[in-house]
C-alpha positions as CSV (number, residue, x, y, z in Angstrom):
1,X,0.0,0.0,0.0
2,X,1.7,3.6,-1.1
3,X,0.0,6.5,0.4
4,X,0.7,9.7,-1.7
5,X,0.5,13.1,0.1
6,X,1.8,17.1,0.1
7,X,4.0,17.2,2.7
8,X,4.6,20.5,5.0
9,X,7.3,21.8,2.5
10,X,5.1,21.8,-0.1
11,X,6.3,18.9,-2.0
12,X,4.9,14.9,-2.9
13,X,5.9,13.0,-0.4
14,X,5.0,9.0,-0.9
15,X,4.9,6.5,2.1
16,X,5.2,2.7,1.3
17,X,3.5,1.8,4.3
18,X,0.7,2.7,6.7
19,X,3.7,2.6,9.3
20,X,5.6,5.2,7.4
21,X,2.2,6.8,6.8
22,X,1.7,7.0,10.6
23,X,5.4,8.3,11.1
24,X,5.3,10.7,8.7
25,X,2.5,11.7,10.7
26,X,4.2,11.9,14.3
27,X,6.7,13.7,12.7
28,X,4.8,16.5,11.8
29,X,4.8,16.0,7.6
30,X,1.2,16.3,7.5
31,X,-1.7,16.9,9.2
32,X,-5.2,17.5,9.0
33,X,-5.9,19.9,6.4
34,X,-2.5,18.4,4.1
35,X,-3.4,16.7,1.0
36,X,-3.4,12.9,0.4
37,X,-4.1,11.1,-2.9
38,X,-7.1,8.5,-2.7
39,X,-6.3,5.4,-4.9
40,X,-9.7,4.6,-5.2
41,X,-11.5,7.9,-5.7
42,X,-8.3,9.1,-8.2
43,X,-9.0,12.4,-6.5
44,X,-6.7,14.4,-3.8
45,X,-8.5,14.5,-0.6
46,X,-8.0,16.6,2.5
47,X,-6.0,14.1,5.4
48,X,-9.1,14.2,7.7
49,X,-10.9,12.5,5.3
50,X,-8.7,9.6,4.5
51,X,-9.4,6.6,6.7
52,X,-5.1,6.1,7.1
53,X,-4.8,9.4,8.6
54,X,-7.8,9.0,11.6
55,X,-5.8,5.9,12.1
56,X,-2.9,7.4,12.3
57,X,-4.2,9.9,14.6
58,X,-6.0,7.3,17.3
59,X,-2.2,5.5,17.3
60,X,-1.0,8.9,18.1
61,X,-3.6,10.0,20.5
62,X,-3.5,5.8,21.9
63,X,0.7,6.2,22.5
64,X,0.0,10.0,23.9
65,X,-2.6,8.3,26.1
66,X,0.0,5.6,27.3
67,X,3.0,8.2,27.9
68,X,0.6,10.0,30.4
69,X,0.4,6.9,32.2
70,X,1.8,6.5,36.0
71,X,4.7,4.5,36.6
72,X,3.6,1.3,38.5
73,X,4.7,1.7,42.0
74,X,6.2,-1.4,43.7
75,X,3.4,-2.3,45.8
76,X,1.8,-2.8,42.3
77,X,4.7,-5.6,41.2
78,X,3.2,-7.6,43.7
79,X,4.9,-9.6,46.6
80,X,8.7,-10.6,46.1
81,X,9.9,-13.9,46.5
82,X,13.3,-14.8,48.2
């Protein structure tokens, strides 16, 4: 799967993967409003519209989500045996 899109300097950027898709992503290369080429509609689409990019997004928000996370405390590990 190649995922075609403008990235933030303007120019076609293509991702091989939905992984790069999704790093390309975190890194800041596109974003809602950037434009991203849909296969099946042969039409450029805005990013918020493309199914990839909300994914991309809920891995984002879901790794955000995990960061904010406490620590587990010891007590937590459970009992240690000797």
């Amino acid at each position: 799967m190649k995922l075609k899109f403008i990235n933030r300097n303007g120019h076609e950027q293509v991702a091989d993967s939905l992984a790069e898709f999704i790093a390309a992503a975190r890194d800041g290369e596109l974003s809602s409003d950037t434009l991203v080429f849909d296969e099946q509609e042969k039409r450029w689409r805005k990013a918020s519209e493309v199914l990839e990019f909300r994914a991309a997004a809920d891995v984002q928000i879901a790794a955000a989500n995990l960061d904010a996370l406490p620590a587990p405390s010891a007590e937590a590990e459970g009992p240690k045996v000797a």
